[in-house]
C-alpha positions in Angstrom: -66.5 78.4 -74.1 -64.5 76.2 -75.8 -62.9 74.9 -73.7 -64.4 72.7 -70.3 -62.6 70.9 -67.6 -63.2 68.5 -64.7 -62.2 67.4 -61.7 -62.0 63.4 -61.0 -60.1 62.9 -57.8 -56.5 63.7 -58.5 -57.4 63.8 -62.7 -58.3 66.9 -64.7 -60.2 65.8 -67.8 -60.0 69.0 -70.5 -62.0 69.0 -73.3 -61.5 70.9 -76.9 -65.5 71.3 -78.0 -65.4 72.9 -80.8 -67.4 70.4 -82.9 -68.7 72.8 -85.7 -64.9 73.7 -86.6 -63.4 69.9 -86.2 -62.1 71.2 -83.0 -59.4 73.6 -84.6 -58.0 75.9 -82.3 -58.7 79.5 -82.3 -57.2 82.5 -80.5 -60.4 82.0 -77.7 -59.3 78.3 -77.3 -56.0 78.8 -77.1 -57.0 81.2 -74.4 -58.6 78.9 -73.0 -56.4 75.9 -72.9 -53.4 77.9 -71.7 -56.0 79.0 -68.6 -56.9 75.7 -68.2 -53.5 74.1 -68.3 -51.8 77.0 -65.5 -55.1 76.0 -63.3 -53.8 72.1 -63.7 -50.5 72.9 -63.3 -50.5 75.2 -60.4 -53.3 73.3 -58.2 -51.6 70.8 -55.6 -54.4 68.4 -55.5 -54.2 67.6 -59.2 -51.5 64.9 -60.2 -52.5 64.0 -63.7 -54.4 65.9 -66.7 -56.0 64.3 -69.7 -56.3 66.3 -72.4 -59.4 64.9 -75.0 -61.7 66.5 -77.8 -65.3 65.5 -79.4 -66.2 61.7 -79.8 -65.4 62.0 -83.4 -62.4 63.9 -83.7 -59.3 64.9 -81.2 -58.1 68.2 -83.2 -58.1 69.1 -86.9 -55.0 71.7 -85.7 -55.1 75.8 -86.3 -58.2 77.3 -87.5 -57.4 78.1 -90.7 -60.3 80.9 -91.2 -59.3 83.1 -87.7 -55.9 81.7 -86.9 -54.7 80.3 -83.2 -53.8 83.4 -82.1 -50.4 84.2 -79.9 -48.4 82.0 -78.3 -48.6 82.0 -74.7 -46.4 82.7 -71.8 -46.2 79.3 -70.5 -47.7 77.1 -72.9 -46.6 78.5 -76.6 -48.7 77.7 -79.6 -52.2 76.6 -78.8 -51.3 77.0 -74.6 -50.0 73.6 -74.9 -47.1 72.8 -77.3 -44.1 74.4 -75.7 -45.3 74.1 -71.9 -43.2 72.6 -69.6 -44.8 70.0 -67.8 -44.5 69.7 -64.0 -47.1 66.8 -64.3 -48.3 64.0 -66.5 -50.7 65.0 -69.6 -52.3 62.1 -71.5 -53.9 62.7 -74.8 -57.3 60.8 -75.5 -57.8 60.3 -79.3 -61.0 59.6 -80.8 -61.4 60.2 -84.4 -58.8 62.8 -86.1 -55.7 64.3 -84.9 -54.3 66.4 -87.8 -51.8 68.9 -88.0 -51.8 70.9 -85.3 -53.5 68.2 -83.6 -51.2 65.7 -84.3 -48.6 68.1 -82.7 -51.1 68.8 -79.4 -50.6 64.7 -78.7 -47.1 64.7 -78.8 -46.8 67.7 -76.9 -48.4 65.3 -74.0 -46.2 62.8 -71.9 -48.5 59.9 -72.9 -51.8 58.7 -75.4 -54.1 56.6 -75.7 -56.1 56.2 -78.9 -59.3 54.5 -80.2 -58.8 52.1 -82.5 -60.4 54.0 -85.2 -58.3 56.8 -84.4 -55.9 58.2 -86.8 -52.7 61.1 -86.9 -51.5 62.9 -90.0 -49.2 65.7 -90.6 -51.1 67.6 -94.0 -48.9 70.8 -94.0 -46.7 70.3 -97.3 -49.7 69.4 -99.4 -50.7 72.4 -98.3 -47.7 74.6 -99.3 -47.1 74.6 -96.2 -44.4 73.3 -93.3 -45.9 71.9 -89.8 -44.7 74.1 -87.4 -45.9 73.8 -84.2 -43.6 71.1 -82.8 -43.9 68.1 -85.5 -40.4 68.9 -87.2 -38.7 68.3 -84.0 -40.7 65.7 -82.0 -41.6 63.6 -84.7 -38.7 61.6 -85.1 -38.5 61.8 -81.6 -42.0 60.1 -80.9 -41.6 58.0 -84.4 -39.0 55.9 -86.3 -37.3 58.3 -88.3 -38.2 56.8 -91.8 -42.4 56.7 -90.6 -42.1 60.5 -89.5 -39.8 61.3 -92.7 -42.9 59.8 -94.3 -46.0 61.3 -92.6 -44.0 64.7 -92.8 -43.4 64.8 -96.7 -46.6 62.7 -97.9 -49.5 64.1 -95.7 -50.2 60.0 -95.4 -52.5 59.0 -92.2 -51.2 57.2 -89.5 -53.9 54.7 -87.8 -54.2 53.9 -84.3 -52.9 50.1 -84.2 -50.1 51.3 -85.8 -49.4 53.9 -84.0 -49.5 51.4 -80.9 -47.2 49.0 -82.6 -44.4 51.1 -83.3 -44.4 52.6 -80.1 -46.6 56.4 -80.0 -49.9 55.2 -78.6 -49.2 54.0 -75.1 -52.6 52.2 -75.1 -55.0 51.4 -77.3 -58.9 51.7 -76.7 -62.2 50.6 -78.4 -64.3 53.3 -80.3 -65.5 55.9 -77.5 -63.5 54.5 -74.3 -60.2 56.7 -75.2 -61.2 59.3 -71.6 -62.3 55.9 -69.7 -58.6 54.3 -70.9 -56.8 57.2 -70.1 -58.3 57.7 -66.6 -57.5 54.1 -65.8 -53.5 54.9 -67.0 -53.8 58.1 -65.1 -55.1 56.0 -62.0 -52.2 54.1 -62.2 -49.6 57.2 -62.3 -51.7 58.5 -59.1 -50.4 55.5 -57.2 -47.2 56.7 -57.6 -45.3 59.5 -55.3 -46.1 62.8 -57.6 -42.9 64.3 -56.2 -41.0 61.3 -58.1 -43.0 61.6 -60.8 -42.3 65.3 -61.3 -39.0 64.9 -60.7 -38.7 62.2 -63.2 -40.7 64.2 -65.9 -38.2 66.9 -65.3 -35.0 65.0 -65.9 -36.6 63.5 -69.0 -37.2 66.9 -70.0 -34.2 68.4 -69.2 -31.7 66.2 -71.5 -34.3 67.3 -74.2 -33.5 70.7 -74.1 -30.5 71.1 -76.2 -32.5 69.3 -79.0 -35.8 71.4 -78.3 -34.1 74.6 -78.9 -32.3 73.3 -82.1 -35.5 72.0 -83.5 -37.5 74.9 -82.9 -34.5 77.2 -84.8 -34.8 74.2 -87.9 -38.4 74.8 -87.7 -38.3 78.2 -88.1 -35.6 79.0 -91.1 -38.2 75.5 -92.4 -41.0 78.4 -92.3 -38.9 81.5 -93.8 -37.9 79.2 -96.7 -41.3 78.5 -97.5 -42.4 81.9 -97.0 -40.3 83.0 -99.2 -40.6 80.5 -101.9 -42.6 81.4 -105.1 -45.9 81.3 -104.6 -46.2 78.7 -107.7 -44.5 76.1 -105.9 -46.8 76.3 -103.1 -49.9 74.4 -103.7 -53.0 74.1 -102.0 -54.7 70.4 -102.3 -56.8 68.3 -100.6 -54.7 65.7 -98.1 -55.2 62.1 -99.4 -58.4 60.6 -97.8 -57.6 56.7 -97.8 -53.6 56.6 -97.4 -52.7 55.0 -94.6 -48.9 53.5 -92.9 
């Protein structure tokens, strides 16, 4: 499996472990993470999920070798990116969140990174357009001109700041992002999870118009690359050491 979850009182921990592939996601993981997320969702007793990888890296986004596989019922890409969410999911960031990955943390409510944590959108050095949620949420989760920038470049975005402008609700040292993020989930559980529901529903609801605007952006996005000469469309290695 590549996929494991646990119960901690009212908290479900999930973990991506797919260490040997950067944690990219698969068609079994995002199997796996859509069963895992409808078991969360759908079970009374759990308030809160956190959603975490490996201790060195988060995600590294779609397999590129196999391919995520379909969207899901509930959860769209990966089982996670277009799911609606009834209850709170924090991301825990250690090491890499790229591409895909990057776009699994903002599909959560809340995160909380490591300090040597980092986020990057590599798709158009790639040839390619991020398509899985970053063309809509990115400006919504960053200042416009940082996600014009981490959209266009490929450039890294680090943890502290990621924190200071406003992305990373909390910031943790190396190998304490699950302890962090079970403390913050803590705190939700001590409020009424009918409010809190309710509240992540209204927020989610005066999104709606946007999300469905986005998602048709991101798509004619996609057909213009795909049809685009395959000259244009280059395949490099994302800059290493570029950081905002």
């Amino acid at each position: 499996m590549s996929v494991r979850s646990e119960q901690q009182g009212r908290v479900t921990v999930i973990r991506i472990e797919r260490p040997e592939k950067r944690n990219a996601i698969d068609a079994t993981t995002t199997r796996e993470l859509d069963e895992v997320l409808n078991r969360f969702q759908d079970d009374p007793a759990a308030w809160v999920g956190v959603l975490t990888g490996t201790a060195d890296m988060f995600c590294a986004g779609t397999d590129i070798i196999s391919g995520p596989g379909e969207p899901t019922p509930r959860g769209g890409e990966y089982g996670v990116i277009r799911r609606s969410h009834t209850k709170p999911l924090i991301a825990a960031v250690e090491g890499l969140a790229l591409g895909g990955g990057f776009e699994i943390a903002m599909a959560c409510d809340l995160v909380v990174a490591a300090r040597t944590a980092s986020f990057g959108l590599p798709e158009t050095v790639r040839g390619l357009v991020a398509n899985s949620g970053a063309l809509l949420r990115a400006m919504r989760c960053l200042p416009l001109n940082v996600a014009r920038e981490l959209l266009v470049t490929g450039a890294r975005l680090d943890a502290q700041r990621a924190y200071e402008i406003g992305f990373v609700n909390r910031l943790a040292e190396p190998g304490q992002a699950v302890e962090i993020a079970l403390e913050l989930a803590e705190e939700i559980c001590r409020s009424s999870p009918v409010s809190v529901r309710a509240t992540l529903q209204a927020l989610e609801e005066q999104w709606a118009d946007d999300e469905e605007a986005g998602w048709a952006a991101t798509a004619r996005a996609w057909a213009r690359v795909e049809a685009g000469a395959p000259v244009l469309r280059t395949f490099v290695r994302c800059p290493e050491r570029v950081t905002l």
